[in-house]
N, C-alpha and C positions, 0 to 999 in steps of 0.2 A: 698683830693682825695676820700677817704673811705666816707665821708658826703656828697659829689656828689656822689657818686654809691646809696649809702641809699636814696637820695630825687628822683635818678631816675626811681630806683625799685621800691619804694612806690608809684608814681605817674605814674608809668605801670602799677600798683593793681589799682586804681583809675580809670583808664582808662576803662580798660579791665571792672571792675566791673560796670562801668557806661553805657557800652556798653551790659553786662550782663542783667542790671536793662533795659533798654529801648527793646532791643527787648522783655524781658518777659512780660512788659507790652502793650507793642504793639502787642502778641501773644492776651494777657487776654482781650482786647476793640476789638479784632474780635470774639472771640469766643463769646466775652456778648452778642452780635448780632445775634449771633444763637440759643444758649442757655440758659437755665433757669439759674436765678440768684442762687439757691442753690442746683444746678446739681453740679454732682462731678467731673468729669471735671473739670469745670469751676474754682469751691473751689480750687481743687489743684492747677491749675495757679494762682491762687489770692493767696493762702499762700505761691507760689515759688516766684511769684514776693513780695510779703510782705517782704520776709526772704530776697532777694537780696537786698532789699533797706537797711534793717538793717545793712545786713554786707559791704554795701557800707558808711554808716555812721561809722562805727567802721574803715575803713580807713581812712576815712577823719579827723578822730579824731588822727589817726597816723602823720598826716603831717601840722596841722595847732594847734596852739596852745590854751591852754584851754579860754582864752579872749575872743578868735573870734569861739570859739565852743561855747561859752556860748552866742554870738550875734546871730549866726546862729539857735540855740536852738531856742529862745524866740520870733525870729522872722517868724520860720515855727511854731511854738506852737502859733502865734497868728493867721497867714495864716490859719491852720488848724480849730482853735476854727470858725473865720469867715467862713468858708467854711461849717463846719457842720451845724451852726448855719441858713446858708442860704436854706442847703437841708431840715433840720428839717424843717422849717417854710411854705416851699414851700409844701413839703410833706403835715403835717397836716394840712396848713390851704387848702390843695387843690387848689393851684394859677395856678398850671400848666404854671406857666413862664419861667423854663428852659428849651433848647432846650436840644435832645440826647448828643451837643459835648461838651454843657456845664454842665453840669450833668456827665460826662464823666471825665472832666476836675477837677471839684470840690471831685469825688471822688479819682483822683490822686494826687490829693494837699492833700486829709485826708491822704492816703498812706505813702506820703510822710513826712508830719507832725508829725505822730505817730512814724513814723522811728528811727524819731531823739532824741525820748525820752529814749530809753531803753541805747542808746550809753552815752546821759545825765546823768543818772543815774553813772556812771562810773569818767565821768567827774566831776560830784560834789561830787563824794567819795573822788576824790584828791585832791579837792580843802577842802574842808572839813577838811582831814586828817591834811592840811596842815597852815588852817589857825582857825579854832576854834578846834582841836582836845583836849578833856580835858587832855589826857595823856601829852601830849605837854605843854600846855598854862595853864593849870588847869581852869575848869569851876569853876563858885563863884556865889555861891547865900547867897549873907552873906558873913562870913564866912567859909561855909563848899562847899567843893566840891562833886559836884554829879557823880557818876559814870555812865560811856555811858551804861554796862549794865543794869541800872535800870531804864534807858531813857528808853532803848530798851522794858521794861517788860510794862513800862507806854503805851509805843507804840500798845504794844499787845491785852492791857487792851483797847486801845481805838479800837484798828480793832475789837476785838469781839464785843464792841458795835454798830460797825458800819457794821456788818457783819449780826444782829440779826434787825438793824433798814432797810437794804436792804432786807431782807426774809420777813418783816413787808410791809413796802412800796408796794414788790410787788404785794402784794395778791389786791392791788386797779388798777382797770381798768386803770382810768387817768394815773399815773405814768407809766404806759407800753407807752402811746399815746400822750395826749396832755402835760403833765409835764415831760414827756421822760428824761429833762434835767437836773432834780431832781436827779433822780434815775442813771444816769450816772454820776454825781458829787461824791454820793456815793460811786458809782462802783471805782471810780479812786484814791479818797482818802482811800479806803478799799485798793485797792495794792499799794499805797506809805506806808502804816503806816505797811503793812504787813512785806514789802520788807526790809524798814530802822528799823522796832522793830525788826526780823531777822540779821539782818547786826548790828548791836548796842548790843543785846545779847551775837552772838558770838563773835566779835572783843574783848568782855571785858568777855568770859565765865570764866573764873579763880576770876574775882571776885564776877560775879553770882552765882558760886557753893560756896565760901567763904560767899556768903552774903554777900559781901561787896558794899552797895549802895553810904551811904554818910558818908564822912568824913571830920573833921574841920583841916583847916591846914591855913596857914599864906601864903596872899598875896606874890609875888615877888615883887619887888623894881619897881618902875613904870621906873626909870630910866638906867634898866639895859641892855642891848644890844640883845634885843629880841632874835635872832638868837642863838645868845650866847644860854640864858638861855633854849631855846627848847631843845639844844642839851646836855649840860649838868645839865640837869633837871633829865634825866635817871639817874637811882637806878641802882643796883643789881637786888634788887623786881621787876625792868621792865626790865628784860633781857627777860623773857620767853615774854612780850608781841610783841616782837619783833622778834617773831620766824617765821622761814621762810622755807615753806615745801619742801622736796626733790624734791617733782612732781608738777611742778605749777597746782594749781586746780581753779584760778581764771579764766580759759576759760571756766570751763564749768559753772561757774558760768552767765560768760557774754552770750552764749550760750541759757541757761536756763530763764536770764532773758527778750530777748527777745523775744524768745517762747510764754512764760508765758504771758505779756504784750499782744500781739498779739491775744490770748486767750481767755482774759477778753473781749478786745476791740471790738474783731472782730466774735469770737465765732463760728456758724458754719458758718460763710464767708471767716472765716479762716481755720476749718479741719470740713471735709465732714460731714453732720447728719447721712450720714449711718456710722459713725464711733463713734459717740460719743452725745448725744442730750445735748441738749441748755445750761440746767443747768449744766450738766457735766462737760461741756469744759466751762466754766466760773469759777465753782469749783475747775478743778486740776488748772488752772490758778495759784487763790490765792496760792494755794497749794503749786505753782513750786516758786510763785513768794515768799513764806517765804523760801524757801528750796536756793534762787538764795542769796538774802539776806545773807546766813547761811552761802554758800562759799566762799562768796565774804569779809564777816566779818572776816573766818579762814585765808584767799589768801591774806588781804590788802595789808601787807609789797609788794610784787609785784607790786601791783596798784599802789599805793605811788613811789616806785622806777620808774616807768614806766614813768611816769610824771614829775617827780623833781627830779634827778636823783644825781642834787649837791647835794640838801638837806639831800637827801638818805644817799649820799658820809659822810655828815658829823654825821647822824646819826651813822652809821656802823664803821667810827672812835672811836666815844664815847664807841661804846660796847665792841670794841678791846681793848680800854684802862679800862673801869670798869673788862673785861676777863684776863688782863695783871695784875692788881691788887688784884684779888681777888687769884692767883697762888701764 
């Protein structure tokens, strides 16, 4: 009974929120018609409708499981890529072949595609946690295991490069115009490595402050009952990584990270120029999007539970019983 109340209260959020997203956008395709594309106005209906569709995706992530999130993912992330890829083309090479509804249409399918990436992100932290976490499974290069915070520093070490070869890029004309899709490939791999070298440093901060990168340890038995060995793999030494805060703070992490995303992506399409110019709001973007990373990295135990909640069940056993022993 309690699991029928839950699927039909989630699926009244669903509702309601999808009902929330379609008039906003059906507000933002009248007003486009009147108004200038980067009037203020305008911007703020296009980032309330942006922000509905996000948090219409973050319920959808509540009531369908991570398999068919990850189908739904990959299939607006290709809808999307095609859809940009048509406006670009149309746009520079000046064909002038779409009509106003279709043009209309193609920038509610980017809308929408981009939507579904920040809720993504969320989704493959727990799938992640769950099936390559090195704490867990131990990563192995060799012999020796790498620690996710030094992943995480490598990560950092590549967004500055890629942060300094995007300031380069721009200063050439082409790149702003006809290579456009150069400079947006940058742009998007500059906040995943931002995001996950954030999310990778803090999740494993205790052994970044230790310096603790890499270290050689021995294989588990290839034969041993997988499950088994994730859960009684924990130490003592990994009780603190398992710590889990009074205040959940992984909303405002999830929060934060599609803000941020929305940011880079959309820029002043998404918050006014009289608020903030071009470069700015691309900047705190990155900005928000290593800061989303950072909470999300301290918050995971929640994530993980949120998701896999046996899994969870039998980690939080193991720590009761290494907590009963170490008394």
């Amino acid at each position: 009974m309690r699991r029928s109340c839950k699927i039909l209260i989630k699926s009244l959020i669903i509702i309601i929120l999808s009902f929330a997203v379609w008039s906003s956008l059906t507000y933002y395709l009248q007003l486009k018609q009147v108004l200038k594309l980067y009037s203020y106005e305008l911007t703020i209906t296009r980032g309330i409708s942006i922000g509905l569709l996000n948090t219409l995706f973050y319920g959808i992530v509540l009531v369908i499981n991570i398999r068919s999130y990850r189908i739904l993912f990959f299939s607006l992330a290709f809808f999307g890529i095609v859809a940009w890829n048509i406006s670009y083309l149309n746009e520079n090479l000046d064909l002038g072949l779409l009509s106003n509804n279709m043009e209309d249409f193609l920038e509610i399918l980017l809308f929408i595609s981009t939507a579904v990436i920040a809720p993504g992100f969320v989704v493959f932290i727990a799938y992640y946690i769950k099936k390559f976490t090195s704490k867990f499974e131990g990563n192995f290069i060799g012999k020796y295991h790498l620690h996710e915070g030094f992943f995480g520093i490598i990560l950092i070490g590549l967004a500055i490069f890629l942060f300094i070869s995007r300031t380069i890029v721009r200063q050439f004309e082409v790149f702003l115009n006809e290579l456009k899709i150069i400079l947006a490939i940058i742009m998007i791999l500059l906040y995943f490595v931002l995001f996950f070298g954030g999310f990778f440093i803090f999740r494993d901060i205790k052994d970044v402050i230790r310096l603790k990168f890499i270290k050689k340890m021995e294989k588990s038995p290839v034969n041993e009952d997988r499950n088994s060995y994730i859960f009684n793999s924990i130490t003592q030494d990994n009780l603190s990584f398992f710590r889990v805060f009074k205040v959940p703070i992984f909303p405002i992490g999830i929060f934060i990270t599609s803000m941020s995303f929305s940011m880079v992506i959309y820029g002043t399409k998404f918050i006014p120029r009289e608020l903030l110019n071009p470069e700015q709001i691309v900047n705190y973007g990155y900005l928000f999007s290593l800061l989303a990373g950072i909470i999300i990295g301290f918050d995971w135990v929640r994530i993980f539970k949120w998701f896999y909640p046996k899994e969870y069940a039998g980690i939080e056993q193991r720590i009761i019983e290494l907590k009963k022993h170490d008394i």
